[in-house]
N, CA and C atoms as an extended XYZ file, in Angstrom:
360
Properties=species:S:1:pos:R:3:atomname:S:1:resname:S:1:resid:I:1 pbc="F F F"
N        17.242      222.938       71.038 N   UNK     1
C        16.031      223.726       71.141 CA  UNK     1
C        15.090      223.057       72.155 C   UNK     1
N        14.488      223.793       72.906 N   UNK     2
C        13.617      223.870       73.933 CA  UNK     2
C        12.287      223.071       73.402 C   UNK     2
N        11.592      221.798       74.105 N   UNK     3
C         9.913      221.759       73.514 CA  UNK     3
C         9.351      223.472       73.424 C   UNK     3
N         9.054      224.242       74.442 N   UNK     4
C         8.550      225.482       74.326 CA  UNK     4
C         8.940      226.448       73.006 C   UNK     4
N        10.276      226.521       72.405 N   UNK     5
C        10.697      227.006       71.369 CA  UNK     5
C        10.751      226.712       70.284 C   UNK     5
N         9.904      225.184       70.026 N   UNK     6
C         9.836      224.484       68.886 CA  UNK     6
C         8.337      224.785       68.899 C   UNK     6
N         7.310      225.071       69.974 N   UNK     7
C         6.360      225.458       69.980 CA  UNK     7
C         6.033      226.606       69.442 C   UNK     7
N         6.775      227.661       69.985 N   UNK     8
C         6.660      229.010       69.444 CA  UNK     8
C         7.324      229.163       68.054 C   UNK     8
N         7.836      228.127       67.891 N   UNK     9
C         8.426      228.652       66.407 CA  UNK     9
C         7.186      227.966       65.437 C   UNK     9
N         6.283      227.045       65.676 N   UNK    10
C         5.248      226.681       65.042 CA  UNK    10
C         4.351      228.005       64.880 C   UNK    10
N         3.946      228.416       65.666 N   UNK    11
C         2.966      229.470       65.388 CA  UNK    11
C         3.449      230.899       65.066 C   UNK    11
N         4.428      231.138       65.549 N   UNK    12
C         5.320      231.960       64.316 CA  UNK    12
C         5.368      231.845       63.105 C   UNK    12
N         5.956      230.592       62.599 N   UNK    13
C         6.047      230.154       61.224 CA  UNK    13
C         4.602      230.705       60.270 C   UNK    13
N         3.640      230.270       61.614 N   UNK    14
C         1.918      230.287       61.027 CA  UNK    14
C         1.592      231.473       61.078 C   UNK    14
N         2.051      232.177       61.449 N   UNK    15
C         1.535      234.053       61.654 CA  UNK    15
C         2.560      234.443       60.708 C   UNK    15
N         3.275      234.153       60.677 N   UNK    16
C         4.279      234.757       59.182 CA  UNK    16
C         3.337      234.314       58.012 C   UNK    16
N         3.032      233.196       57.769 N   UNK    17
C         2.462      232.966       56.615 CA  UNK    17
C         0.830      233.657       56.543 C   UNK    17
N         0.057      233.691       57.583 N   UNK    18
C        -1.165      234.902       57.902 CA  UNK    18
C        -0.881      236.201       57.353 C   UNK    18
N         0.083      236.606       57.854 N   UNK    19
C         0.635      237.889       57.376 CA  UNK    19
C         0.981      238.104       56.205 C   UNK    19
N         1.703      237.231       55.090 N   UNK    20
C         1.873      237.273       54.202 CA  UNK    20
C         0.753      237.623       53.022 C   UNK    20
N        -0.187      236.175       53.934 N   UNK    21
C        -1.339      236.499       52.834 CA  UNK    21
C        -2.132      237.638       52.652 C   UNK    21
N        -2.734      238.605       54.392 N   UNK    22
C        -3.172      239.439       54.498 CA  UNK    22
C        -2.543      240.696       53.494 C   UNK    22
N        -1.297      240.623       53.526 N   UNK    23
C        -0.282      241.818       52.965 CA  UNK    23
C        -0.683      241.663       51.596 C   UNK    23
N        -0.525      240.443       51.246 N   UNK    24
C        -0.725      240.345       49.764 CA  UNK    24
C        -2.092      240.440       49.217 C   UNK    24
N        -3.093      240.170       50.077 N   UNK    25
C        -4.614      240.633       49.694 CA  UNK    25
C        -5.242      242.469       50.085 C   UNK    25
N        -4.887      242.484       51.000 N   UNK    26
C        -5.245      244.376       51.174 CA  UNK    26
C        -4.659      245.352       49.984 C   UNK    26
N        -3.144      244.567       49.718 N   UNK    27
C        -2.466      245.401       48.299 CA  UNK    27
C        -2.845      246.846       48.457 C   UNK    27
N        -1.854      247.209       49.759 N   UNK    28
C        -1.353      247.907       50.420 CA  UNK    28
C        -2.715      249.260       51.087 C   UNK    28
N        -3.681      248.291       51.177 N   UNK    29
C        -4.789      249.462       52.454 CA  UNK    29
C        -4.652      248.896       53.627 C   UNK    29
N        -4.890      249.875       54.685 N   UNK    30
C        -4.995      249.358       55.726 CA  UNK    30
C        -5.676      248.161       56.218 C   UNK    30
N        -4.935      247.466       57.393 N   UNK    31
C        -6.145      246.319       57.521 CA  UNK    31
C        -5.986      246.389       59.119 C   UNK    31
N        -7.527      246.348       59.814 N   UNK    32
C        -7.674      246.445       60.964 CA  UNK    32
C        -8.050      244.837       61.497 C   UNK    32
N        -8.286      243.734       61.040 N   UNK    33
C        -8.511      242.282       61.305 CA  UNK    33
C        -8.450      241.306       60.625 C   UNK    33
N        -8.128      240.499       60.687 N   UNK    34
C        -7.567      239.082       60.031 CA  UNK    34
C        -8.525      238.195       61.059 C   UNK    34
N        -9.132      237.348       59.945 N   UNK    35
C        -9.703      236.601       61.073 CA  UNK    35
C        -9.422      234.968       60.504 C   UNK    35
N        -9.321      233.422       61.260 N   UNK    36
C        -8.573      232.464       61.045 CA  UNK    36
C        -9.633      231.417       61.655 C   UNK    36
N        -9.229      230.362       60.826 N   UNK    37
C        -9.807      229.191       61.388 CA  UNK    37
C        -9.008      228.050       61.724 C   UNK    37
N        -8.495      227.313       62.880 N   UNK    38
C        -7.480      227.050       63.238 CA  UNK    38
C        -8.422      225.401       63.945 C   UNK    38
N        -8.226      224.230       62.784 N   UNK    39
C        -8.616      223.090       63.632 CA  UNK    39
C        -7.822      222.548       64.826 C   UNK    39
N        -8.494      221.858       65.555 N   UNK    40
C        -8.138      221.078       66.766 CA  UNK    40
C        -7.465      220.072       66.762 C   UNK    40
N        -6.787      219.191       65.469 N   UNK    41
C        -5.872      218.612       64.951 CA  UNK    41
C        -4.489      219.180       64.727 C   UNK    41
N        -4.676      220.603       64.391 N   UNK    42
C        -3.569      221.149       64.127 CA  UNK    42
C        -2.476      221.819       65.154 C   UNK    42
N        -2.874      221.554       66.557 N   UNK    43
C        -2.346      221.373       67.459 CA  UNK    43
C        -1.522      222.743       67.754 C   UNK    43
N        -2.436      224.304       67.171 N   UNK    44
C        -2.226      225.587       67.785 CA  UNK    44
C        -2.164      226.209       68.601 C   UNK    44
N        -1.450      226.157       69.715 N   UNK    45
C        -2.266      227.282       70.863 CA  UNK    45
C        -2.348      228.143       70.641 C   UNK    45
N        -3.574      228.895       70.935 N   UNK    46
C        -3.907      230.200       70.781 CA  UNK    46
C        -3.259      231.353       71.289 C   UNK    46
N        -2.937      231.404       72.232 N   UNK    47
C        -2.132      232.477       73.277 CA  UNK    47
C        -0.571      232.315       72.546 C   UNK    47
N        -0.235      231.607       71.848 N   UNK    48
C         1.208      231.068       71.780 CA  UNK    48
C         0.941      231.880       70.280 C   UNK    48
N        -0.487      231.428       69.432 N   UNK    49
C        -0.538      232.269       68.269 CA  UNK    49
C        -0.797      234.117       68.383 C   UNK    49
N        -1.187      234.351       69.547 N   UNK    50
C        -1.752      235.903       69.736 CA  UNK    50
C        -0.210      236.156       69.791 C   UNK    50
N         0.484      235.997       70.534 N   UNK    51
C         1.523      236.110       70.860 CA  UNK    51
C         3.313      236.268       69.613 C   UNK    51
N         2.707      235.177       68.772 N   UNK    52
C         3.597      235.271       67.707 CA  UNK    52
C         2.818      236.936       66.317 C   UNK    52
N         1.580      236.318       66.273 N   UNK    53
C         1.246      237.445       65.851 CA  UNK    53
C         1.177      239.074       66.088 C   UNK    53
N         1.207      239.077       67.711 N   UNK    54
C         2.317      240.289       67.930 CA  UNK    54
C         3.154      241.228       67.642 C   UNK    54
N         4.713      239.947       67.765 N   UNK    55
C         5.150      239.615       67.023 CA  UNK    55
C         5.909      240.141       65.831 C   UNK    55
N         5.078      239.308       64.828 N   UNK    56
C         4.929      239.258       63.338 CA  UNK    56
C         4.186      240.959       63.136 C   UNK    56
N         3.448      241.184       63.444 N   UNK    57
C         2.492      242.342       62.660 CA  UNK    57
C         3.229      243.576       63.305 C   UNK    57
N         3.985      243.275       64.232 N   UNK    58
C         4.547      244.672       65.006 CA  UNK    58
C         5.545      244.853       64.022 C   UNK    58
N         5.983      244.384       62.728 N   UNK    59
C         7.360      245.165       62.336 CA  UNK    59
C         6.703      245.305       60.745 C   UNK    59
N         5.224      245.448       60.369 N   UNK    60
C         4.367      245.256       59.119 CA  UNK    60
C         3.124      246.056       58.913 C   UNK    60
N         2.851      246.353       58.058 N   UNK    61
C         1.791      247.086       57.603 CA  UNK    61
C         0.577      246.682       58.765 C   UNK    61
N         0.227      245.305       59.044 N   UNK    62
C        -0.472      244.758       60.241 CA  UNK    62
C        -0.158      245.412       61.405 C   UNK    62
N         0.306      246.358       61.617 N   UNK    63
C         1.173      246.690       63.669 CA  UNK    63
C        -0.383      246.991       63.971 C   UNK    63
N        -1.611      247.311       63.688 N   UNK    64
C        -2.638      247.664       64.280 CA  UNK    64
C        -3.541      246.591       63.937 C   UNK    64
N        -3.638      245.515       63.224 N   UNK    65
C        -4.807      244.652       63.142 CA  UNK    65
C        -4.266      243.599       63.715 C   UNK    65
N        -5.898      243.097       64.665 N   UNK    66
C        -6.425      242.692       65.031 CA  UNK    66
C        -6.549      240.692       64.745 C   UNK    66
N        -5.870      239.847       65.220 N   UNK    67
C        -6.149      238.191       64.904 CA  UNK    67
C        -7.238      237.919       65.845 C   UNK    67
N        -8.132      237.392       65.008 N   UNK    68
C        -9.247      236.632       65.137 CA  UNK    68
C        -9.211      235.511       65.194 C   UNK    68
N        -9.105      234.219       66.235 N   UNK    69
C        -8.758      233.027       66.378 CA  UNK    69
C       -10.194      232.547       66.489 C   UNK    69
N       -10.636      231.686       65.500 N   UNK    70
C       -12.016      230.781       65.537 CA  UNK    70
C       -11.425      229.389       65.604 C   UNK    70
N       -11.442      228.914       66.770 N   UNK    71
C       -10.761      227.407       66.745 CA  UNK    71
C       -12.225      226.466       66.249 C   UNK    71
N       -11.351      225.484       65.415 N   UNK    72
C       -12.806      224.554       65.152 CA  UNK    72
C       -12.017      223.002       65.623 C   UNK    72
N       -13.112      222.378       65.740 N   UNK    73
C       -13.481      220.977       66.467 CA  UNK    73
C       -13.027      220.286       65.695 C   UNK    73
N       -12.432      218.796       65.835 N   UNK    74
C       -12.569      217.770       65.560 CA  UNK    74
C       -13.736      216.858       65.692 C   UNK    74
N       -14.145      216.817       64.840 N   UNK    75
C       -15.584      216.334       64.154 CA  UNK    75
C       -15.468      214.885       63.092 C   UNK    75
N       -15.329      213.963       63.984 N   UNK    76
C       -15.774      212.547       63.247 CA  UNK    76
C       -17.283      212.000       62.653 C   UNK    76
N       -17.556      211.113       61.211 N   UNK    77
C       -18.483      210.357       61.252 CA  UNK    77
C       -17.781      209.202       61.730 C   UNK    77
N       -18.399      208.194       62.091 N   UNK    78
C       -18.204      206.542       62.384 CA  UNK    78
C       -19.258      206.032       60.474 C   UNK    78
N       -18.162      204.973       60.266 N   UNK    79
C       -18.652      204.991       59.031 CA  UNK    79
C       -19.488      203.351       59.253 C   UNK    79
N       -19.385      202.781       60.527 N   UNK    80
C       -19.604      201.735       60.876 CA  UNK    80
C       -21.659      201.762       61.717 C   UNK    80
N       -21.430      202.872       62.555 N   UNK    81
C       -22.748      202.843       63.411 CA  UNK    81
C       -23.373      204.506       62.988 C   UNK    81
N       -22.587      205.063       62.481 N   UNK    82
C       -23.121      206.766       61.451 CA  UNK    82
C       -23.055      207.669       62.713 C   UNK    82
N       -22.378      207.168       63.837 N   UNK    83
C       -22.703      208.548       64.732 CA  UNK    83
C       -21.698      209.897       64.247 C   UNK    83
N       -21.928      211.171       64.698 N   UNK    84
C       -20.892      212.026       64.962 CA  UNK    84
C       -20.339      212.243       66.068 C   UNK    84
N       -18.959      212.282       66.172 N   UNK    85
C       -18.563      212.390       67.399 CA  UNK    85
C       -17.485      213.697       67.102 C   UNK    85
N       -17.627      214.738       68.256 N   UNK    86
C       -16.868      216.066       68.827 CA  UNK    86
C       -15.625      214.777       69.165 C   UNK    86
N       -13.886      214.994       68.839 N   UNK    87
C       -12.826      214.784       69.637 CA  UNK    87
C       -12.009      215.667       70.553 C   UNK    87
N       -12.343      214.985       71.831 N   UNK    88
C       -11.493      215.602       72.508 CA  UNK    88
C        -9.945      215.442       72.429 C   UNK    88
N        -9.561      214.706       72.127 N   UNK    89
C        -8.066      213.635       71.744 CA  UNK    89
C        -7.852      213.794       70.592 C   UNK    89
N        -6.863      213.810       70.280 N   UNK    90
C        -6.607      213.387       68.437 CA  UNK    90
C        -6.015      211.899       68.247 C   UNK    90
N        -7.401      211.410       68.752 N   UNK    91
C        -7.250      209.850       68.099 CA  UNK    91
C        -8.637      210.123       67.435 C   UNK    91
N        -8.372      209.257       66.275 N   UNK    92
C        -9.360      209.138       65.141 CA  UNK    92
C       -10.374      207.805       65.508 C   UNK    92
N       -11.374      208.016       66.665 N   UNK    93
C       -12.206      206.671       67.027 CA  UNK    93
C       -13.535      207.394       67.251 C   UNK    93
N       -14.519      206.653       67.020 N   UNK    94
C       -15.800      207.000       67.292 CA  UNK    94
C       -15.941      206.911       68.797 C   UNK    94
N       -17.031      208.316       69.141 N   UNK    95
C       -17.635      207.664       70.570 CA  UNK    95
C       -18.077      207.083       70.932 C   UNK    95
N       -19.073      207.136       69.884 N   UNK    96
C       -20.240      206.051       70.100 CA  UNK    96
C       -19.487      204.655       70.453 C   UNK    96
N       -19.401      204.214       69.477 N   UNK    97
C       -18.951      203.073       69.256 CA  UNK    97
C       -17.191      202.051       69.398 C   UNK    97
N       -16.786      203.483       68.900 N   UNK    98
C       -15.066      203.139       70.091 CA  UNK    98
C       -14.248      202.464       68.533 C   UNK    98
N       -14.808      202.246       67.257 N   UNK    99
C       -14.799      201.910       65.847 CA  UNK    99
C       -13.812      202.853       65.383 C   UNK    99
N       -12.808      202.472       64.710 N   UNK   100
C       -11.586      203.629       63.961 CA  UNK   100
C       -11.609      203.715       62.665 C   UNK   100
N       -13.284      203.188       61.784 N   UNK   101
C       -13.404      203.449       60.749 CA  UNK   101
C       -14.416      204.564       60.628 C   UNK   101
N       -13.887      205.515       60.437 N   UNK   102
C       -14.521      207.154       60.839 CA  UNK   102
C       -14.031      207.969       59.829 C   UNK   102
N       -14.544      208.818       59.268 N   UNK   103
C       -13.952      209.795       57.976 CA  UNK   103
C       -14.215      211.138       59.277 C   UNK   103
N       -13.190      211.727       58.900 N   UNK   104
C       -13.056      213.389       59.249 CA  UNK   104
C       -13.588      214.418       58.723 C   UNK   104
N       -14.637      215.246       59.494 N   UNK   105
C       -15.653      216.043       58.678 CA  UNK   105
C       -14.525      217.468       59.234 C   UNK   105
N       -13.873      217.443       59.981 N   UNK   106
C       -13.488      218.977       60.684 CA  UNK   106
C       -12.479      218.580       61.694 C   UNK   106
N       -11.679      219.801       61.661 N   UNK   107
C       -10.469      219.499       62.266 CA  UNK   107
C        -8.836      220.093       62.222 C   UNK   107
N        -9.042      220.002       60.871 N   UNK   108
C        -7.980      220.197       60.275 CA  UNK   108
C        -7.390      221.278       59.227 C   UNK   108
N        -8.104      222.740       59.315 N   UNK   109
C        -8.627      223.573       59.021 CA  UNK   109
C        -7.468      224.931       59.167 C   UNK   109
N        -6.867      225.511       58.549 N   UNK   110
C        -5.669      226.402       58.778 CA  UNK   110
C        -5.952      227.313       57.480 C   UNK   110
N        -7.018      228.371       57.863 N   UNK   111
C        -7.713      229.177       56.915 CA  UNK   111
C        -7.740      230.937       57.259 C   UNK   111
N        -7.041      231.347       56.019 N   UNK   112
C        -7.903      232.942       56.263 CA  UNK   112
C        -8.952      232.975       56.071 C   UNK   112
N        -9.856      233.270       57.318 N   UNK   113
C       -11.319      233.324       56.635 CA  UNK   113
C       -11.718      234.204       56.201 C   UNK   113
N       -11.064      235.740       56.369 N   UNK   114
C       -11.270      237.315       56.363 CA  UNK   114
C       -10.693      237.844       56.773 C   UNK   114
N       -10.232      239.186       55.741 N   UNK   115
C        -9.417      240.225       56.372 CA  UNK   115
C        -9.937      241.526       56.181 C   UNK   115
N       -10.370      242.532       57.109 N   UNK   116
C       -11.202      243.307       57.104 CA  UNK   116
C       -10.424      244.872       56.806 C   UNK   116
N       -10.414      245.849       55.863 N   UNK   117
C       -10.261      246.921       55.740 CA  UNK   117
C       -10.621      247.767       56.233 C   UNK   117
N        -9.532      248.862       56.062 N   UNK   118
C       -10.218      250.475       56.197 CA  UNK   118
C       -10.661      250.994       54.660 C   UNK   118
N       -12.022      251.746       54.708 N   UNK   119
C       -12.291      251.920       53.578 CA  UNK   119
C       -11.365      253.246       53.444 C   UNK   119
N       -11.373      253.617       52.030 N   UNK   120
C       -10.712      254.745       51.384 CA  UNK   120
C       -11.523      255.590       51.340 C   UNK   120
């Protein structure tokens, strides 16, 4: 298997399981959006997820709704100098201070946040 196809089979895997849940929460009404929260740790691409979700919803009650990708940040405290630091990297170090005793406020986040209906 291909790096690229071990890629796409990640966010496949993850839009299958989106789908699942959506299916199993509408309990069978239409649903026009799913919307997701996808940390910056979890190492998603987005286009790679639009793409699997496609996909996935083209052969499912989903063929018309809508993925909502809200990517969230990697968000450190430093438990040493208290700063917060945004990661660009997924190394677990403060900016401030460059310190790897840091607790994780955000990041790591693989959430339905909402799935939006058609009313009846």
């Amino acid at each position: 298997m291909l790096p690229g196809e071990v890629r796409a089979m990640h966010e496949l895997s993850i839009c299958n399981a989106i789908a699942s849940t959506a299916v199993k929460h509408a309990e069978g009404r239409p649903v026009t959006q799913v919307k997701v929260q996808i940390g910056h740790l979890r190492q998603v691409v987005p286009d790679a997820l639009q793409f699997s979700w496609e996909v996935v919803s083209s052969t499912t009650d989903l063929k018309d709704a809508q993925l909502v990708i809200e990517q969230v940040p990697a968000v450190v405290e430093c438990l040493d100098c208290g700063a917060t630091t945004v990661l660009d990297l997924a190394i677990l170090a403060c900016g401030a201070c460059d310190g790897f005793d840091v607790k994780l406020l955000s990041g790591e986040e693989l959430l339905v946040v909402s799935i939006d209906l058609v009313d009846a």
